[in-house]
Jmol script that loads the backbone (N, CA, C; Angstrom):
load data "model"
ATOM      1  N   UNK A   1      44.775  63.100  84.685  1.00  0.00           N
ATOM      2  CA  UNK A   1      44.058  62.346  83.683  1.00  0.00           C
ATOM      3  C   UNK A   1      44.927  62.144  82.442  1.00  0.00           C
ATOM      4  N   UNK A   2      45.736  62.828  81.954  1.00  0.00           N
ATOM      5  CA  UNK A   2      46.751  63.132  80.745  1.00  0.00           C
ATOM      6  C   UNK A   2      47.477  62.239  80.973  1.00  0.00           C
ATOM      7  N   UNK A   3      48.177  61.653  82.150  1.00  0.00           N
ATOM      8  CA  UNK A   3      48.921  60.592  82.546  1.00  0.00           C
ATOM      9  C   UNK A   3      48.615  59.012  82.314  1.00  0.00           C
ATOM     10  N   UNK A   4      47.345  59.224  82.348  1.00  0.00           N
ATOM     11  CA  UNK A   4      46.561  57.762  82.350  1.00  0.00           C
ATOM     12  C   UNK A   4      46.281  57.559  81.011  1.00  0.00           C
ATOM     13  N   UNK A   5      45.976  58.831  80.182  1.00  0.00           N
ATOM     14  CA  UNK A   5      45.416  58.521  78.779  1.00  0.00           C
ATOM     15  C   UNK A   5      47.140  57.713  78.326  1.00  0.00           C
ATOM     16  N   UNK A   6      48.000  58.579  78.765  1.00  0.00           N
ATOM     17  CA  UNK A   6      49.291  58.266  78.368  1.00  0.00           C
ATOM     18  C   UNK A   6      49.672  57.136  78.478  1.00  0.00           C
ATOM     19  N   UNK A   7      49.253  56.704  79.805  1.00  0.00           N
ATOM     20  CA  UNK A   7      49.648  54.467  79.957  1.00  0.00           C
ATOM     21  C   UNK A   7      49.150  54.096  79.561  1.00  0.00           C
ATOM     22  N   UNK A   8      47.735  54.381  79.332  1.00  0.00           N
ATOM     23  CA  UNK A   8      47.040  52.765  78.433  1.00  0.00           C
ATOM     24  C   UNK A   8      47.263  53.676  76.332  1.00  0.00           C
ATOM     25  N   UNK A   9      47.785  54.367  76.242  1.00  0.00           N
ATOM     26  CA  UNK A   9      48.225  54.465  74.671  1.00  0.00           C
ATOM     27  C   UNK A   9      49.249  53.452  74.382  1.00  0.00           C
ATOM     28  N   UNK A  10      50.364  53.313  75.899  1.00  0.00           N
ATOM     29  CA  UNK A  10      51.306  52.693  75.439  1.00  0.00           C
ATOM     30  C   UNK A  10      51.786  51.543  76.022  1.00  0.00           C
ATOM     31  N   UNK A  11      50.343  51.245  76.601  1.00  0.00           N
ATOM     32  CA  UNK A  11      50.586  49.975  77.162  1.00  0.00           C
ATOM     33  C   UNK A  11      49.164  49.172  75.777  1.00  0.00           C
ATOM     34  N   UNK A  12      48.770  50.019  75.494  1.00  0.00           N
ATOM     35  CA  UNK A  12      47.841  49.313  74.188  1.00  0.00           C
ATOM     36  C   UNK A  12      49.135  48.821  73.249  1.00  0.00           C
ATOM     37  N   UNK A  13      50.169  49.805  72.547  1.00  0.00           N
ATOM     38  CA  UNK A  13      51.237  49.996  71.825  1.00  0.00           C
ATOM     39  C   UNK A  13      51.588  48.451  72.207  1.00  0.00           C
ATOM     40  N   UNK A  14      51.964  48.254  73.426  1.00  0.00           N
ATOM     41  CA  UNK A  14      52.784  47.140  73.536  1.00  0.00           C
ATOM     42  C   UNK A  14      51.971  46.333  73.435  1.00  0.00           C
ATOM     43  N   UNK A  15      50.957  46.038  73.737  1.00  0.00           N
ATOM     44  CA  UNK A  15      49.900  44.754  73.612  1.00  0.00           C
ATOM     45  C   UNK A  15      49.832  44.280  72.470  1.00  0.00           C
ATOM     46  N   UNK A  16      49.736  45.429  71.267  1.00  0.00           N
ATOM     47  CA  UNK A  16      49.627  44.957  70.270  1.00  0.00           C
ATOM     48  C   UNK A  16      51.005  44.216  69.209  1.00  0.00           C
ATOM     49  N   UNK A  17      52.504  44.770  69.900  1.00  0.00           N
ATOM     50  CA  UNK A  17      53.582  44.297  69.582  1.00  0.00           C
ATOM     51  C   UNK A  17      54.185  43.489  70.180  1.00  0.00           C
ATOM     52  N   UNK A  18      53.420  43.145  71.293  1.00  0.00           N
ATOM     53  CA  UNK A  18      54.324  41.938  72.186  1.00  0.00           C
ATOM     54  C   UNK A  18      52.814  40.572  72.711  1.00  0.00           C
ATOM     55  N   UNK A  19      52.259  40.400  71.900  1.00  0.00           N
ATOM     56  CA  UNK A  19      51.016  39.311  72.349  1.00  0.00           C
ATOM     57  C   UNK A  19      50.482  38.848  73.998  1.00  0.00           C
ATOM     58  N   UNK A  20      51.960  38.222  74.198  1.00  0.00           N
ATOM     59  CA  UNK A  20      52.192  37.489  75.413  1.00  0.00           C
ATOM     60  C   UNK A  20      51.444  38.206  76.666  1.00  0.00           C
ATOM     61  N   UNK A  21      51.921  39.964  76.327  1.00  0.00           N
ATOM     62  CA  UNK A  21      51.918  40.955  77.721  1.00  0.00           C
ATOM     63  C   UNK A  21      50.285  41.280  77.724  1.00  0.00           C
ATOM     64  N   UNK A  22      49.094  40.607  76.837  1.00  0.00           N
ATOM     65  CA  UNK A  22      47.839  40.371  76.962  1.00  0.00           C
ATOM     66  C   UNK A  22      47.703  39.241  77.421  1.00  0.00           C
ATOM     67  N   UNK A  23      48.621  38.442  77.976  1.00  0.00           N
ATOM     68  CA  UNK A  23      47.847  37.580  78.966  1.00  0.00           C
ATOM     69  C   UNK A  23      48.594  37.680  80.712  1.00  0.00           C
ATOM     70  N   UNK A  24      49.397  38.447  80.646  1.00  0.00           N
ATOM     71  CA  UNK A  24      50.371  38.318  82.021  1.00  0.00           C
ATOM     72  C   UNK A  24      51.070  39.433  81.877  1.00  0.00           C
ATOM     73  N   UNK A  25      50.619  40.129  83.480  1.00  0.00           N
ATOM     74  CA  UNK A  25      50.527  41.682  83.605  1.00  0.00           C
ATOM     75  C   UNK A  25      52.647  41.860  84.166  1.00  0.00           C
ATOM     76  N   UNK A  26      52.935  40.802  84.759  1.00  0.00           N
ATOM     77  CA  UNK A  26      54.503  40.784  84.810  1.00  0.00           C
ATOM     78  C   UNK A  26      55.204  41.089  83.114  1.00  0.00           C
ATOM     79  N   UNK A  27      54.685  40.347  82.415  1.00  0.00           N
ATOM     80  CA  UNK A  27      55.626  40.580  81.061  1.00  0.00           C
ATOM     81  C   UNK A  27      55.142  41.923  81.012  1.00  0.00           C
ATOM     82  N   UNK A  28      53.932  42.513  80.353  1.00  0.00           N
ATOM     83  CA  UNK A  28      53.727  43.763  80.408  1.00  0.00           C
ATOM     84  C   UNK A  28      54.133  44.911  80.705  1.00  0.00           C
ATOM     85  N   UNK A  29      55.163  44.936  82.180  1.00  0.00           N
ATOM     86  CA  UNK A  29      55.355  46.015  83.239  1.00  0.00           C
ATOM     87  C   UNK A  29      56.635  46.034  82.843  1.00  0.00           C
ATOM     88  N   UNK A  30      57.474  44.774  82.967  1.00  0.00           N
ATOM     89  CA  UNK A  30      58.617  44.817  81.894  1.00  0.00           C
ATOM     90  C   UNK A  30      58.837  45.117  80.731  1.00  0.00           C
ATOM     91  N   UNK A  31      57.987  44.936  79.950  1.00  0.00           N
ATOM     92  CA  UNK A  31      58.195  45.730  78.909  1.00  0.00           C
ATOM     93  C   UNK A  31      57.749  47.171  78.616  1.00  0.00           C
ATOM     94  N   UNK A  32      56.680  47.733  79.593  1.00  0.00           N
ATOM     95  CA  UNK A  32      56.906  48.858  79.430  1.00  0.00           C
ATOM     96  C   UNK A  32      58.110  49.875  80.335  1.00  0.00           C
ATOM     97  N   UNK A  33      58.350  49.155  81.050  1.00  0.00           N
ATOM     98  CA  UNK A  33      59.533  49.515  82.037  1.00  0.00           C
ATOM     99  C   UNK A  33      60.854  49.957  81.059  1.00  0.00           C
ATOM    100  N   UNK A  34      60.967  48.464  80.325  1.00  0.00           N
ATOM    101  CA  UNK A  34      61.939  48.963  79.524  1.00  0.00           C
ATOM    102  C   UNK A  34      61.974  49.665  78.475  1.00  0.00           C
ATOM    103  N   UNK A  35      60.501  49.679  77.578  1.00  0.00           N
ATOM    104  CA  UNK A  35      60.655  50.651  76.223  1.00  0.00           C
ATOM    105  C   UNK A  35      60.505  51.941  76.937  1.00  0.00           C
ATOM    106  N   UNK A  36      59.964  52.363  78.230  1.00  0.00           N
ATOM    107  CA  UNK A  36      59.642  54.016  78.390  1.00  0.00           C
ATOM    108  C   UNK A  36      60.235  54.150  79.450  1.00  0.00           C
ATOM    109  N   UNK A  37      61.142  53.116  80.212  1.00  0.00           N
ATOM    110  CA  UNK A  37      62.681  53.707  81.472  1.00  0.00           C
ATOM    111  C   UNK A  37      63.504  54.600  81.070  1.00  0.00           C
ATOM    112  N   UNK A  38      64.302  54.334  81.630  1.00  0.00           N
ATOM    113  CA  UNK A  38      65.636  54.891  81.533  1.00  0.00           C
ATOM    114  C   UNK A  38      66.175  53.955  80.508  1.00  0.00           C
ATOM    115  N   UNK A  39      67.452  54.396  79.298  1.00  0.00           N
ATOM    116  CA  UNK A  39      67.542  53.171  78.740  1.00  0.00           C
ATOM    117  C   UNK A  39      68.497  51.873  79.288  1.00  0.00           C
ATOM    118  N   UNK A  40      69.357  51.976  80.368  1.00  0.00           N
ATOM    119  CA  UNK A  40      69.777  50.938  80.947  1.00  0.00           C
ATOM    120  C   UNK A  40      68.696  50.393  81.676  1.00  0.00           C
ATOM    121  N   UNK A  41      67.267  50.555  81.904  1.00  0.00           N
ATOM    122  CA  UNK A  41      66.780  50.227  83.527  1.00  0.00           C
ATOM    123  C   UNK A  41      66.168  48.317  83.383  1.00  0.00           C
ATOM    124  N   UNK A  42      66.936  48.112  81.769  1.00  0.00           N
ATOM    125  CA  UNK A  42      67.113  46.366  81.954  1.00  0.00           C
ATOM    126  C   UNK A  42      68.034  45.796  82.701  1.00  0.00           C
ATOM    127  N   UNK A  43      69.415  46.579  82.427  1.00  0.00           N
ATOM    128  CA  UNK A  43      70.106  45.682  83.086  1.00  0.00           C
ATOM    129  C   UNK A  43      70.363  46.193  85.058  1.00  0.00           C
ATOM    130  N   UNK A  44      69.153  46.991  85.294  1.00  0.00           N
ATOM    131  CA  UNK A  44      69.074  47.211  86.965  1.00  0.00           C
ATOM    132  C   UNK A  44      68.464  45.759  87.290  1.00  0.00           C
ATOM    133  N   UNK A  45      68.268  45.224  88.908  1.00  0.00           N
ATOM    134  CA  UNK A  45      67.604  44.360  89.201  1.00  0.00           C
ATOM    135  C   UNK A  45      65.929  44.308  88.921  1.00  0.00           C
ATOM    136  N   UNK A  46      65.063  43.542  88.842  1.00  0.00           N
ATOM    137  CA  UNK A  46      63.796  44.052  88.554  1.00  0.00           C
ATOM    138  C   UNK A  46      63.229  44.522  90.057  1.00  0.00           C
ATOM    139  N   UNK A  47      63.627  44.094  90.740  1.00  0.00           N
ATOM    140  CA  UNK A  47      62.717  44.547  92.650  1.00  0.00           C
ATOM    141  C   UNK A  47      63.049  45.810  92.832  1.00  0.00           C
ATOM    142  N   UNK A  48      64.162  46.047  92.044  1.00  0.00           N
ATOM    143  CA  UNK A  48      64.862  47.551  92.476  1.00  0.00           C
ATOM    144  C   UNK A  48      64.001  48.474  91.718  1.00  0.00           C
ATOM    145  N   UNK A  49      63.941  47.714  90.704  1.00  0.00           N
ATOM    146  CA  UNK A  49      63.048  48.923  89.085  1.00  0.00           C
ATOM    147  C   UNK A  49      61.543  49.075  90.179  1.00  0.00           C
ATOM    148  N   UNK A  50      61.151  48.188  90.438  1.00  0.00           N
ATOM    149  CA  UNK A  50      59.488  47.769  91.216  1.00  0.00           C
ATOM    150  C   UNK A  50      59.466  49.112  91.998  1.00  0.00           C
ATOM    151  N   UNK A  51      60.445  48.837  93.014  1.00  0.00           N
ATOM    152  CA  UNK A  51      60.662  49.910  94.118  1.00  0.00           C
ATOM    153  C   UNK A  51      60.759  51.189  94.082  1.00  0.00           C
ATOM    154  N   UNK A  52      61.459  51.440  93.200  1.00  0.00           N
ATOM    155  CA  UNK A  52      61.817  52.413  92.842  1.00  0.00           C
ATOM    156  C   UNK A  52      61.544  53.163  91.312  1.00  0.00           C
ATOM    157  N   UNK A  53      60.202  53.167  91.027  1.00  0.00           N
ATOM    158  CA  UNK A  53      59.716  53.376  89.703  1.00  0.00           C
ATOM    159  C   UNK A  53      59.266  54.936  89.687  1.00  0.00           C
ATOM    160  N   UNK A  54      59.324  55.491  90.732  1.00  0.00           N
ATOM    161  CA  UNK A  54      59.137  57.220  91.006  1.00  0.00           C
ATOM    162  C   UNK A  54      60.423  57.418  90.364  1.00  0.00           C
ATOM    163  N   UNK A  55      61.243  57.199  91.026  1.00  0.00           N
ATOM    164  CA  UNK A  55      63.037  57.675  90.791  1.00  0.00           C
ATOM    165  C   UNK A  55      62.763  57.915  88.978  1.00  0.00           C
ATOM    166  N   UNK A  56      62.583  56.942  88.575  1.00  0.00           N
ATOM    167  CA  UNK A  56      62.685  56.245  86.736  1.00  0.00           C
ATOM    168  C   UNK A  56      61.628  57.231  86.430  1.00  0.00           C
ATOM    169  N   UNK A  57      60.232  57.970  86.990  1.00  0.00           N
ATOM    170  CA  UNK A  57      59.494  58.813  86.222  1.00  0.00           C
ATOM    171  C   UNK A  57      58.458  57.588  85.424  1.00  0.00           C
ATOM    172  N   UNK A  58      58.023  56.413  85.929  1.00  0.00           N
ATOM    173  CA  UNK A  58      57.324  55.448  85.785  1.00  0.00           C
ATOM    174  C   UNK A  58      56.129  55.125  86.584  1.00  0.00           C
ATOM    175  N   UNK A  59      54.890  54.480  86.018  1.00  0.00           N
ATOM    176  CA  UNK A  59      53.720  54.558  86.760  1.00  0.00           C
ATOM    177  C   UNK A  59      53.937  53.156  87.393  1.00  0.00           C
ATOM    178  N   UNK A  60      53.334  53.109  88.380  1.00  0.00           N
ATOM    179  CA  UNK A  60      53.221  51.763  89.357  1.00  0.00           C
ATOM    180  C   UNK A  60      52.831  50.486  89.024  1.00  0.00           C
ATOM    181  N   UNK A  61      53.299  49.429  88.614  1.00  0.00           N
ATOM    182  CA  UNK A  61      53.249  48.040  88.797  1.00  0.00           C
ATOM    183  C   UNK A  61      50.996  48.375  88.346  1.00  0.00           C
ATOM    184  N   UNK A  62      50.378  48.492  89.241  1.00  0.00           N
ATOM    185  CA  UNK A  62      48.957  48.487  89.437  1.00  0.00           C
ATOM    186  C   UNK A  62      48.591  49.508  88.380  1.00  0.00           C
ATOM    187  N   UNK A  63      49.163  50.454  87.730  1.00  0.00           N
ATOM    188  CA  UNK A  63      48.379  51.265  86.933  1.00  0.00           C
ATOM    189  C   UNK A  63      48.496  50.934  85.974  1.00  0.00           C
ATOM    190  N   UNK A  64      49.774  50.183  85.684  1.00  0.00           N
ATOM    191  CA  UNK A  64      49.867  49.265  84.505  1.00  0.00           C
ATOM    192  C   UNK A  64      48.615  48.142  84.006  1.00  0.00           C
ATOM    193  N   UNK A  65      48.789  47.730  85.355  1.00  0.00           N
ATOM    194  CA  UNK A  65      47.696  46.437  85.174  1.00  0.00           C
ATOM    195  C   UNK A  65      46.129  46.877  84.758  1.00  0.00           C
ATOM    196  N   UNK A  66      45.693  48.091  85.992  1.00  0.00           N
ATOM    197  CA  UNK A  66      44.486  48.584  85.644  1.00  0.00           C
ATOM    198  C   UNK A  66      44.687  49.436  83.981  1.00  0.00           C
ATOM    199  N   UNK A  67      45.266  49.951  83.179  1.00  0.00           N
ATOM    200  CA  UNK A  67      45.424  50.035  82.536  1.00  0.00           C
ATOM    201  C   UNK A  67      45.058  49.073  80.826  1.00  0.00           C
ATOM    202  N   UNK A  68      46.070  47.687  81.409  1.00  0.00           N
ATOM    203  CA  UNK A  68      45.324  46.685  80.589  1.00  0.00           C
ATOM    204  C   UNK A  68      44.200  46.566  80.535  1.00  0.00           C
ATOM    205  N   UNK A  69      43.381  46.568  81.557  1.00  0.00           N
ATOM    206  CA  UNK A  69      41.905  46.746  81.909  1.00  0.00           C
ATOM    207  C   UNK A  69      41.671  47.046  81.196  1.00  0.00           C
ATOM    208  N   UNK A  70      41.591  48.529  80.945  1.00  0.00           N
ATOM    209  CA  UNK A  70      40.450  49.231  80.746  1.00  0.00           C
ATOM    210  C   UNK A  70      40.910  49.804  78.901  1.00  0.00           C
ATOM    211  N   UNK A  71      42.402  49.145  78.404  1.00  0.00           N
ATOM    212  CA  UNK A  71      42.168  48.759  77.202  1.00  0.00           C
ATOM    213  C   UNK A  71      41.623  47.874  76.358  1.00  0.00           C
ATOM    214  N   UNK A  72      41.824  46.544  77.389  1.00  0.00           N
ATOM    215  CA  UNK A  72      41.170  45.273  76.904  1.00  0.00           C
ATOM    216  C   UNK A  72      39.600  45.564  76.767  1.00  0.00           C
ATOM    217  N   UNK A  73      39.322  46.638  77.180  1.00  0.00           N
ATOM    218  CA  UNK A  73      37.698  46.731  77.320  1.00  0.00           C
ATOM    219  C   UNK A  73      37.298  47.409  76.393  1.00  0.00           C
ATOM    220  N   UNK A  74      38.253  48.235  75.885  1.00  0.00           N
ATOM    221  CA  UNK A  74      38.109  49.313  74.450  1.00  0.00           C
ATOM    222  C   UNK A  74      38.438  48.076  73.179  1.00  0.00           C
ATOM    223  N   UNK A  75      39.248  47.647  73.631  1.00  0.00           N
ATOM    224  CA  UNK A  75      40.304  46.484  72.393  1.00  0.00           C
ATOM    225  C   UNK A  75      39.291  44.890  72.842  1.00  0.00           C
ATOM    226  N   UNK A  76      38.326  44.471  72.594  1.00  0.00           N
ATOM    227  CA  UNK A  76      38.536  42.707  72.884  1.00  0.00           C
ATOM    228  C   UNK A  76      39.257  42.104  72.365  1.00  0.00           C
ATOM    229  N   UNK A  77      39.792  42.551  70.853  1.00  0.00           N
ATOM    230  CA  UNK A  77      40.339  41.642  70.217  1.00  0.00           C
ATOM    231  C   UNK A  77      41.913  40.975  71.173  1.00  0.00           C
ATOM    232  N   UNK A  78      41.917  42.481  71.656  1.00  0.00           N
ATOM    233  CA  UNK A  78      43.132  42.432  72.770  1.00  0.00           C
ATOM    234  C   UNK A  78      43.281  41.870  74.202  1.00  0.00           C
ATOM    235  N   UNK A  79      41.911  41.042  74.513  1.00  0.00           N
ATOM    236  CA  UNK A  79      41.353  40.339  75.441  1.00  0.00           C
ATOM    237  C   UNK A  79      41.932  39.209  75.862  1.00  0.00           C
ATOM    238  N   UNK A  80      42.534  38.957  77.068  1.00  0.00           N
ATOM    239  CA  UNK A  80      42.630  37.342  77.520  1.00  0.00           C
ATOM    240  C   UNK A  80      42.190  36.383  76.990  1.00  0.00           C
ATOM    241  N   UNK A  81      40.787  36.621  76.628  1.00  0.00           N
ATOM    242  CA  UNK A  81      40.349  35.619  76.350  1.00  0.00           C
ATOM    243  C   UNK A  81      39.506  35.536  74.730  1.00  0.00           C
ATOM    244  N   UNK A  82      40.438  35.846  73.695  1.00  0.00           N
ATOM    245  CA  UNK A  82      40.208  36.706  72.020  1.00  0.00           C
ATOM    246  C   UNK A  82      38.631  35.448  71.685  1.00  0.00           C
ATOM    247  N   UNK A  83      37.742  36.681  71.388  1.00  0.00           N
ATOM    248  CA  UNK A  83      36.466  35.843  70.682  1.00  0.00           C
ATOM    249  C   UNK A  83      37.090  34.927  69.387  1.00  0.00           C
ATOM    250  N   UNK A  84      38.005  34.750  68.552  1.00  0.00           N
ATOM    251  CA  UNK A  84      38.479  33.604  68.136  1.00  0.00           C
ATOM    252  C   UNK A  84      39.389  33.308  68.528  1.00  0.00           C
ATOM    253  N   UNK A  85      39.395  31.882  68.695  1.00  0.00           N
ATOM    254  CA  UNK A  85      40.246  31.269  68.986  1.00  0.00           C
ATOM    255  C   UNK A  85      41.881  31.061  67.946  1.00  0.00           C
ATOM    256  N   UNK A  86      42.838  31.191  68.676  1.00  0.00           N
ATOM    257  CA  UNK A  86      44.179  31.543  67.676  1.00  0.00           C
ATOM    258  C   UNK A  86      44.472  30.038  66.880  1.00  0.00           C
ATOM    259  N   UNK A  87      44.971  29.819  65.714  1.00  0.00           N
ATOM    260  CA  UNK A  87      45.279  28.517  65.420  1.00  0.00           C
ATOM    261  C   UNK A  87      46.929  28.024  66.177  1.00  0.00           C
ATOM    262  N   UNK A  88      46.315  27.048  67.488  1.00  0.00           N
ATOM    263  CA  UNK A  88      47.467  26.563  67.945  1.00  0.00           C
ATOM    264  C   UNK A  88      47.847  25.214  67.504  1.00  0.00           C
ATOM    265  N   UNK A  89      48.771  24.996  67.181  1.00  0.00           N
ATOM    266  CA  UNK A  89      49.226  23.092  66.832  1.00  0.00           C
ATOM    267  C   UNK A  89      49.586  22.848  67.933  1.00  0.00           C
ATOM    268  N   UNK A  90      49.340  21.621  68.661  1.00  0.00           N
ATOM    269  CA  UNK A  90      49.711  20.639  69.723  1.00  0.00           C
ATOM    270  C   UNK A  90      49.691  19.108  69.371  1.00  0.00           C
ATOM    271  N   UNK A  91      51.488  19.073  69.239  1.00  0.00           N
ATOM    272  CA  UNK A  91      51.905  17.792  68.814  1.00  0.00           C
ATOM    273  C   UNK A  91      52.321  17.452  70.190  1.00  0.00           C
ATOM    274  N   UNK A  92      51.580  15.845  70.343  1.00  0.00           N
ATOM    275  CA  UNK A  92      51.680  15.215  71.155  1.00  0.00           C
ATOM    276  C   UNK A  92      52.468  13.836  71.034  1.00  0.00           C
ATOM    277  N   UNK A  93      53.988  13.707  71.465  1.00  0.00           N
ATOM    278  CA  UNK A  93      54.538  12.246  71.248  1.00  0.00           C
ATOM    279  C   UNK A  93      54.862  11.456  72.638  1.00  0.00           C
ATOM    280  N   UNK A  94      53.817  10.512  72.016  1.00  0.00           N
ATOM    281  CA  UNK A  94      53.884   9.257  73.457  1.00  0.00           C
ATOM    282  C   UNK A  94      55.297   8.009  73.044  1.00  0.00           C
ATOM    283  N   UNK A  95      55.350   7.638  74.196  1.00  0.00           N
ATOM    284  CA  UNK A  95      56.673   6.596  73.680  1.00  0.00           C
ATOM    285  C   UNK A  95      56.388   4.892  74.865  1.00  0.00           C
ATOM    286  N   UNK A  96      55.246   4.051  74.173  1.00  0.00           N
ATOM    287  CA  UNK A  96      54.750   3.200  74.698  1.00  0.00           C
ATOM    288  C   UNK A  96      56.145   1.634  74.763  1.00  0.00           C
ATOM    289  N   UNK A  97      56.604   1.514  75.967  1.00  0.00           N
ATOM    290  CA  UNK A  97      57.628   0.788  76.313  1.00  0.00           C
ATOM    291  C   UNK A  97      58.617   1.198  75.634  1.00  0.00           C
ATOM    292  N   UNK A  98      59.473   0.402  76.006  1.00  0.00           N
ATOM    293  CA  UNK A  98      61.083   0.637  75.534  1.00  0.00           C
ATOM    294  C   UNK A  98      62.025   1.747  76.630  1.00  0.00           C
TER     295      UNK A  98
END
end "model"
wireframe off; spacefill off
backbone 0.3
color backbone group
């Protein structure tokens, strides 16, 4: 149980310093791969890191993810889908003939 409190502390940690890894559980795993690996285990292949995440003393691809879970459920703000909406600009340029 000490293990689990331990991934989602620092997979919350990263959620809250890296945005992106609250919407896509790949960025996420990478980044916790790399802030709590080994400190080269960026420049290993990533299938190798996947595979071999016992070796590294790392939790599995899936505990990561369930993890987000069950922070996003403590955190909404930290939610896929944030009860406000973020202010995005979307400039749109059309280029009619020519």
């Amino acid at each position: 149980m000490n293990q689990t409190t331990t991934v989602e502390s620092r997979v919350l940690e990263i959620m809250r310093a890296c945005p992106r890894s609250r919407y896509d559980d790949m960025v996420l795993a990478t980044q916790y791969y790399c802030r709590y690996g080994h400190r080269k285990i960026a420049e290993l292949p990533f299938g190798y890191v996947m595979f071999n995440y016992k070796r590294f003393g790392l939790p599995c691809f899936e505990t990561i993810r369930r993890a987000r879970q069950r922070v996003q459920s403590l955190f909404p703000e930290l939610s896929r889908n944030p009860s406000e909406p973020e202010d995005i600009e979307i400039v749109l340029l059309l280029q009619i003939g020519g």
